[in-house]
C-alpha positions in Angstrom: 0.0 0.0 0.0 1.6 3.4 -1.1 2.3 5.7 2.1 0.5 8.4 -0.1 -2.7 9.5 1.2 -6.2 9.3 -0.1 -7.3 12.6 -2.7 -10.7 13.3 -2.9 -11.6 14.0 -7.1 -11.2 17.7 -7.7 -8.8 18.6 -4.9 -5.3 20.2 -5.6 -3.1 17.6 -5.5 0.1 19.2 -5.1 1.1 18.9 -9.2 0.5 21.6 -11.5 -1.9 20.9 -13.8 -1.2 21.7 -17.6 -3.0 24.6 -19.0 -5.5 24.2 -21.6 -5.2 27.1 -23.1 -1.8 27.4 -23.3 -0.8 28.8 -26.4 -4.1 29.7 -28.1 -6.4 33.1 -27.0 -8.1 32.3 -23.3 -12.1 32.2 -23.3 -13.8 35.5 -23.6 -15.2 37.1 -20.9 -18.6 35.3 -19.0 -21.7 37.9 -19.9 -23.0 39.1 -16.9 -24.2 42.6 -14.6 -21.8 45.3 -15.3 -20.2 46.3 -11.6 -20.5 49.6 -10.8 -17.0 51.3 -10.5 -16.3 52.0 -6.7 -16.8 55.9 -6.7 -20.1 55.6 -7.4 -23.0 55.2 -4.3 -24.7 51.8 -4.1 -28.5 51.9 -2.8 -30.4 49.1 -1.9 -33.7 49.5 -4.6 -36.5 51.0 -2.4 -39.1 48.9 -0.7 -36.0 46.2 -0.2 -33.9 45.5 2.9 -30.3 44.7 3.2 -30.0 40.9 4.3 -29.0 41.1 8.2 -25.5 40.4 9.2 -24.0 41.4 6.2 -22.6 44.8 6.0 -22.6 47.0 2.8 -19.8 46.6 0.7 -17.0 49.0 1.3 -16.6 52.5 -0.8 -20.3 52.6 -1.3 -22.6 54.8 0.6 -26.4 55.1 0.1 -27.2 58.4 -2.0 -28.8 61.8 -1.2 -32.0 61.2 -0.4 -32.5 57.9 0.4 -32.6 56.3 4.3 -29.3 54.6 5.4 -29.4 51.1 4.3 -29.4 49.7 8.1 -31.7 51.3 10.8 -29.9 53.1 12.7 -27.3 54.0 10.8 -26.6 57.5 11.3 -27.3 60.1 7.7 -23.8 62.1 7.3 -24.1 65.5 7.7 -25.7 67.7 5.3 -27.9 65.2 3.8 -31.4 65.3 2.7 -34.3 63.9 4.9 -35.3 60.3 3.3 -38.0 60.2 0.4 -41.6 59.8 1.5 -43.9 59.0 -0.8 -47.2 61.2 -0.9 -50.0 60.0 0.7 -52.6 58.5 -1.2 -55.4 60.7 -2.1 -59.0 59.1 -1.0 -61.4 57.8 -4.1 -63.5 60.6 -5.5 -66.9 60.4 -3.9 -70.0 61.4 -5.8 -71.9 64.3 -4.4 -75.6 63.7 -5.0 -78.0 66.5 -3.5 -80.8 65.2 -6.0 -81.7 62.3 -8.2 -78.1 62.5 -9.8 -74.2 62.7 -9.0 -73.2 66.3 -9.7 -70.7 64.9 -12.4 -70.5 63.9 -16.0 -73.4 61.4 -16.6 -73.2 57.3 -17.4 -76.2 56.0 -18.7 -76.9 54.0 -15.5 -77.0 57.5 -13.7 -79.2 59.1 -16.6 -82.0 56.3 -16.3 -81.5 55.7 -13.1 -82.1 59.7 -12.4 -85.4 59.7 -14.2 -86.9 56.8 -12.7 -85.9 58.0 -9.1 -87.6 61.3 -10.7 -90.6 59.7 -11.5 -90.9 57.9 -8.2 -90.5 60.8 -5.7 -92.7 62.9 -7.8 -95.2 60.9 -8.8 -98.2 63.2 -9.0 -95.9 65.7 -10.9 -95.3 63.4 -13.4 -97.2 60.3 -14.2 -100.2 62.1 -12.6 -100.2 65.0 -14.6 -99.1 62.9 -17.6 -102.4 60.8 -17.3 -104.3 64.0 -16.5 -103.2 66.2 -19.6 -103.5 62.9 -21.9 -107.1 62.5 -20.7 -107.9 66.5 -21.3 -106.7 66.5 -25.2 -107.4 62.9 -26.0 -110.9 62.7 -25.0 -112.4 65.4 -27.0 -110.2 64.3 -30.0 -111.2 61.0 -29.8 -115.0 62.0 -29.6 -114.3 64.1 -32.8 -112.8 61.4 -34.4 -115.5 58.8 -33.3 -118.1 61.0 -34.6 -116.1 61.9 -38.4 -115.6 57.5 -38.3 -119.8 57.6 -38.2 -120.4 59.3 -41.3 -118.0 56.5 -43.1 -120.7 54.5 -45.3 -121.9 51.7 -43.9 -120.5 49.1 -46.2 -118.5 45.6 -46.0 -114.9 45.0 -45.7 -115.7 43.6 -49.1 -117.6 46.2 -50.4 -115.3 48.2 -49.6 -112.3 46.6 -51.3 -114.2 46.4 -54.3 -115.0 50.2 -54.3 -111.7 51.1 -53.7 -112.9 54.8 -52.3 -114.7 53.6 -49.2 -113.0 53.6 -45.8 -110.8 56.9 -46.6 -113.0 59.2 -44.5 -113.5 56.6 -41.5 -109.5 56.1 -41.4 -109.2 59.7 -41.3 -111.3 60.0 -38.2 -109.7 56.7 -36.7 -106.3 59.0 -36.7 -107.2 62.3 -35.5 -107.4 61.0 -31.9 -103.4 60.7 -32.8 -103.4 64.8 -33.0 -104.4 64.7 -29.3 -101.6 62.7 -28.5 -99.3 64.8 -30.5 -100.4 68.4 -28.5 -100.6 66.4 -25.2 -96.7 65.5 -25.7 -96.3 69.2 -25.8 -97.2 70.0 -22.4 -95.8 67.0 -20.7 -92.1 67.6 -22.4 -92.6 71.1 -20.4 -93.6 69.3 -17.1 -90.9 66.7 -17.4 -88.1 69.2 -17.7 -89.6 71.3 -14.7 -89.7 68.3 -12.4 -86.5 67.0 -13.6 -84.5 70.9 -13.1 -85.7 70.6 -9.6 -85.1 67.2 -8.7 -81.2 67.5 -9.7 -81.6 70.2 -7.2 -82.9 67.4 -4.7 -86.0 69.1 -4.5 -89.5 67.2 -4.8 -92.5 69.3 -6.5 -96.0 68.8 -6.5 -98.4 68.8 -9.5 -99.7 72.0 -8.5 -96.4 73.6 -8.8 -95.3 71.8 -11.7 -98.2 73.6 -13.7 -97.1 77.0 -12.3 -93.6 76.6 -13.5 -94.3 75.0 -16.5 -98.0 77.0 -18.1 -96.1 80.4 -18.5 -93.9 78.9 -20.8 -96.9 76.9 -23.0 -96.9 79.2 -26.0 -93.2 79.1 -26.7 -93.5 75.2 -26.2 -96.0 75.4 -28.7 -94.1 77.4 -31.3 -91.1 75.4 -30.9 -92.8 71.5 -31.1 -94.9 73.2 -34.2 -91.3 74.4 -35.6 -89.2 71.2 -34.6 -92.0 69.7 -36.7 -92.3 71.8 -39.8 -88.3 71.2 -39.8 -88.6 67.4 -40.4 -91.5 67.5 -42.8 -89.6 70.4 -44.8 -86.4 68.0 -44.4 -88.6 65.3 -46.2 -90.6 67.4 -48.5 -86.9 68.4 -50.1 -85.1 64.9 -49.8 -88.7 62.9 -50.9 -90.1 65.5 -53.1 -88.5 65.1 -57.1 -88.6 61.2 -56.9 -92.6 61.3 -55.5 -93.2 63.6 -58.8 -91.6 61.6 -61.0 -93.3 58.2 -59.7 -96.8 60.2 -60.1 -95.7 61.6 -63.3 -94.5 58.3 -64.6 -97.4 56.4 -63.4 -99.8 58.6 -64.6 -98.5 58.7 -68.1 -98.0 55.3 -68.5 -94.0 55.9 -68.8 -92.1 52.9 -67.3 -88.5 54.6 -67.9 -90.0 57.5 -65.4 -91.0 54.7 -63.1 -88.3 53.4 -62.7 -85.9 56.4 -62.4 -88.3 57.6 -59.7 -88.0 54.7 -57.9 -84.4 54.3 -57.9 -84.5 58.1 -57.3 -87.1 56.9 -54.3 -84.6 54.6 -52.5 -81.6 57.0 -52.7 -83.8 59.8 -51.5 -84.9 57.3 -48.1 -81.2 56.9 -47.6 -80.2 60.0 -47.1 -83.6 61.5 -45.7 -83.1 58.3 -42.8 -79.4 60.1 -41.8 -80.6 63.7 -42.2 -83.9 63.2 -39.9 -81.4 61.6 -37.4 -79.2 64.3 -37.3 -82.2 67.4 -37.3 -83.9 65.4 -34.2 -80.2 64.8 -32.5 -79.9 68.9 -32.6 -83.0 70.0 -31.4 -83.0 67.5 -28.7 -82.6 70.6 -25.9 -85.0 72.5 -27.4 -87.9 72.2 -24.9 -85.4 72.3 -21.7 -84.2 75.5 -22.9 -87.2 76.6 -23.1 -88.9 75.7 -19.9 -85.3 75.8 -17.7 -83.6 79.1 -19.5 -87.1 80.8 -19.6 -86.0 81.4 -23.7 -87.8 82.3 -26.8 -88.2 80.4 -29.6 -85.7 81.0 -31.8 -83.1 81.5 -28.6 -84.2 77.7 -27.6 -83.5 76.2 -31.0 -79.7 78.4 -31.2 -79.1 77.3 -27.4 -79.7 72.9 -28.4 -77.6 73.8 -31.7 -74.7 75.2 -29.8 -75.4 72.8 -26.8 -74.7 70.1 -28.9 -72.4 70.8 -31.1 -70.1 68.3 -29.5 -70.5 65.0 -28.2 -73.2 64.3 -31.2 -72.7 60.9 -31.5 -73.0 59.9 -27.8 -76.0 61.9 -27.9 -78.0 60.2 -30.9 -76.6 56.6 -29.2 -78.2 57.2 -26.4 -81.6 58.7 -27.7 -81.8 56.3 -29.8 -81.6 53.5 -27.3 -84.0 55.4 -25.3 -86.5 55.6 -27.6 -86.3 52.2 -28.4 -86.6 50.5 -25.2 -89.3 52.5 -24.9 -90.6 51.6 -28.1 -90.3 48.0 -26.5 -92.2 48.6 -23.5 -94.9 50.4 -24.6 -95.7 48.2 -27.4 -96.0 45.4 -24.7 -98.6 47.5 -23.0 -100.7 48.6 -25.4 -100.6 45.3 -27.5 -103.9 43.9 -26.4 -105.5 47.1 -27.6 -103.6 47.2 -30.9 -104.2 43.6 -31.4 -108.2 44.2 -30.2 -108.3 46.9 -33.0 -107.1 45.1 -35.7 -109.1 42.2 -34.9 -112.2 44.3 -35.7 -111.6 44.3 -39.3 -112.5 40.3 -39.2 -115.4 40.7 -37.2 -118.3 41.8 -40.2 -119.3 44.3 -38.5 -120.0 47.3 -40.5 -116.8 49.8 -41.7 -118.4 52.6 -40.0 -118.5 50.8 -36.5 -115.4 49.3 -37.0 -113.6 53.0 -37.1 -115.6 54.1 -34.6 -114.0 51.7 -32.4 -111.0 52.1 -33.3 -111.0 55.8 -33.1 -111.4 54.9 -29.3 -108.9 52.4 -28.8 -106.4 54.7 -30.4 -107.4 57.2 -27.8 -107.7 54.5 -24.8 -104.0 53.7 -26.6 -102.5 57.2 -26.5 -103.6 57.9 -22.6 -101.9 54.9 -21.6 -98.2 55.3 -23.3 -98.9 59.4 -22.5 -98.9 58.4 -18.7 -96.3 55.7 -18.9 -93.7 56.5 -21.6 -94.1 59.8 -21.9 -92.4 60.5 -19.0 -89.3 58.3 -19.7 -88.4 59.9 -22.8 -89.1 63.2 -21.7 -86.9 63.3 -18.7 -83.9 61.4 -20.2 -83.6 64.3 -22.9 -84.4 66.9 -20.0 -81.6 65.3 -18.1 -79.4 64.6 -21.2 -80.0 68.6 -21.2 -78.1 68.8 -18.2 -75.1 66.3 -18.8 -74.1 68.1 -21.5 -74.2 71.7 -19.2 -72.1 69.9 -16.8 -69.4 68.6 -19.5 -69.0 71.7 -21.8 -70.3 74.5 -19.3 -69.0 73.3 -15.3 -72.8 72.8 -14.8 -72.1 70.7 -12.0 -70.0 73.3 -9.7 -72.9 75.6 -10.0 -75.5 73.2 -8.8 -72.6 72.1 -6.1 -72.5 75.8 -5.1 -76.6 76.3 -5.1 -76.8 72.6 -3.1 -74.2 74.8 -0.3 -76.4 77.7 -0.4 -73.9 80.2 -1.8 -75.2 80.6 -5.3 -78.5 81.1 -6.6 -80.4 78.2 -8.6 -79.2 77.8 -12.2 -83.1 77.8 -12.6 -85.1 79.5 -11.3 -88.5 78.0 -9.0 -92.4 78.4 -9.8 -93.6 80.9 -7.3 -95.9 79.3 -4.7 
């Protein structure tokens, strides 16, 4: 047995060891952190703590600014108190005197606002919205009753093969629709009263509601009657050369005419579908300024054009989808009296009867979606009215100053 000892593998063994790179270039270098050179300060990154027990490594020292990298080590002279960060500021809480935050609007807030509208003032709004439906569509529907009686009293079959009968009792089956239309009127007025106040977190009762609202009646008038004759004239110039030349074809037996009308037709109805959109979209604020500004006519109509001059896309989105939920609900109400009123047409009773009832169901239909829909649609434009105040005019620190009491009302109140 040799009397040398025992090496464990990879230990010197006392021999040198050839070099393997002896006469060709060594390995480059192994890529790795650059080390900082020693004049520089070393700083343990922020939120991290130096493991204990081993001191920091020497020539480096934290930098200005920044704690010492062990409690307790003392700061050298001269050097800045240690960073703190700022506190954090606390969520922004919505301040809600009324039915809405007193900020830009979601559309949770804005439907949310007008039912919480309609439920604290009930009386002020479906309550007067029942009541003003009844007052114009009761004597409209008599009237149209009665013009329905002095339709002939013929078949559905003699009728079809007259071709002339059942114009007059149609007529009269619509005109309870005329009530419906001046009715609107006055409850677009009441909704944007009750709606001005109940931002304000005021509640209003029907009696006040009128006395805010009446004043006002004859320049809600003029401006519905104007908002109106501004669609129909919008049609009248989109719809009116290919109507003439579809008579004018039609009644000269020219099929070339025809048929240029018609393509003329379908252009025209995509561009009048656009225009009609973008007309109702601008004179959405038309009865707010009216009832909320105390404005004329034609100061009402420049006020919504200017009002929404931005933000037009948002505002025909969410119209839109107003109106058509809406749409949705009130159709599922009044669908047993739609469905009851086109039934009567199968029933063989006279024509004359037959449009007499349904001159009454359309006016038993128009009370119905006056007091229930009505409402809706008015108060998300009245409150659409004021989101867009708040986001192009700082609406909302007026009304946060009024809610404080150290600025008057951005509206003013019916005297009581």
């Amino acid at each position: 047995m040799s009397d040398q000892g025992w090496t464990a593998p990879g230990a010197p063994s006392g021999r040198p060891e050839p070099d393997p790179y002896a006469g060709r270039p060594g390995p480059g270098p192994v890529p790795g952190p650059a080390v900082p050179p020693p004049d520089q300060a070393y700083a343990t990154p922020q939120g991290h703590a130096a493991p204990q027990g081993y001191p920091p490594p020497q020539g480096y020292a934290p930098p200005q600014g920044y704690p010492p990298a062990h409690p307790g080590q003392p700061r050298p002279p001269g050097q800045q108190p240690p960073y703190v960060s700022p506190p954090q500021l606390p969520r922004y809480v919505d301040f809600r005197p009324g039915i809405i935050p007193l900020r830009p609007l979601t559309m949770n807030d804005l439907f949310g606002g007008v039912f919480r509208a309609v439920r604290g003032n009930v009386a002020a709004t479906v309550g007067l919205a029942a009541l003003t439906s009844l007052v114009f569509l009761v004597p409209f529907t008599a009237f149209g009753a009665w013009v329905s009686s002095t339709e002939e009293s013929v078949t559905l079959e003699e009728s079809v093969a007259d071709g002339t009968a059942g114009l007059v009792g149609t007529a009269g089956s619509m005109i309870p629709s005329i009530g419906s239309w001046f009715s609107t009127i006055l409850l677009a007025g009441f909704l944007a009263y009750v709606i001005g106040q109940a931002v304000l977190g005021r509640k209003v009762s029907a009696g006040e509601t009128w006395r805010g609202t009446i004043p006002r009646i004859w320049a809600l008038a003029g401006a519905t009657l104007l908002s109106s004759l501004a669609i129909l004239l919008t049609l009248g110039v989109i719809l009116g050369i290919p109507v003439v030349l579809l008579v004018a074809g039609g009644a000269g037996g020219d099929d070339s005419t025809v048929a240029a009308g018609f393509v003329l037709l379908l252009l025209a109805l995509a561009l009048a579908i656009p225009a009609l959109l973008f007309i109702w979209t601008r004179l959405a604020f038309v009865t707010p300024s009216v009832v909320l500004e105390n404005l004329g006519v034609g100061a009402a109509f420049a006020r919504s054009w200017r009002l929404t001059g931005s933000g037009f896309w948002r505002l025909l989105g969410i119209r839109l989808l107003a109106a058509i939920c809406i749409s949705i609900v009130g159709s599922l109400i009044t669908a047993p009296l739609a469905i009851l009123a086109a039934a009567l047409t199968f029933t063989g009773l006279p024509l004359d009867q037959v449009f007499i009832w349904q001159a009454v169901i359309t006016g038993a239909t128009g009370v119905v979606a006056g007091a229930i829909t009505t409402p809706v649609t008015a108060g998300i434009d009245a409150l659409l009215y004021v989101d867009q105040r708040i986001r192009r005019e700082g609406l909302d620190v007026h009304l946060v100053q009024t809610a404080q009491g150290t600025a008057a009302p951005p509206w003013p109140r019916a005297a009581s």
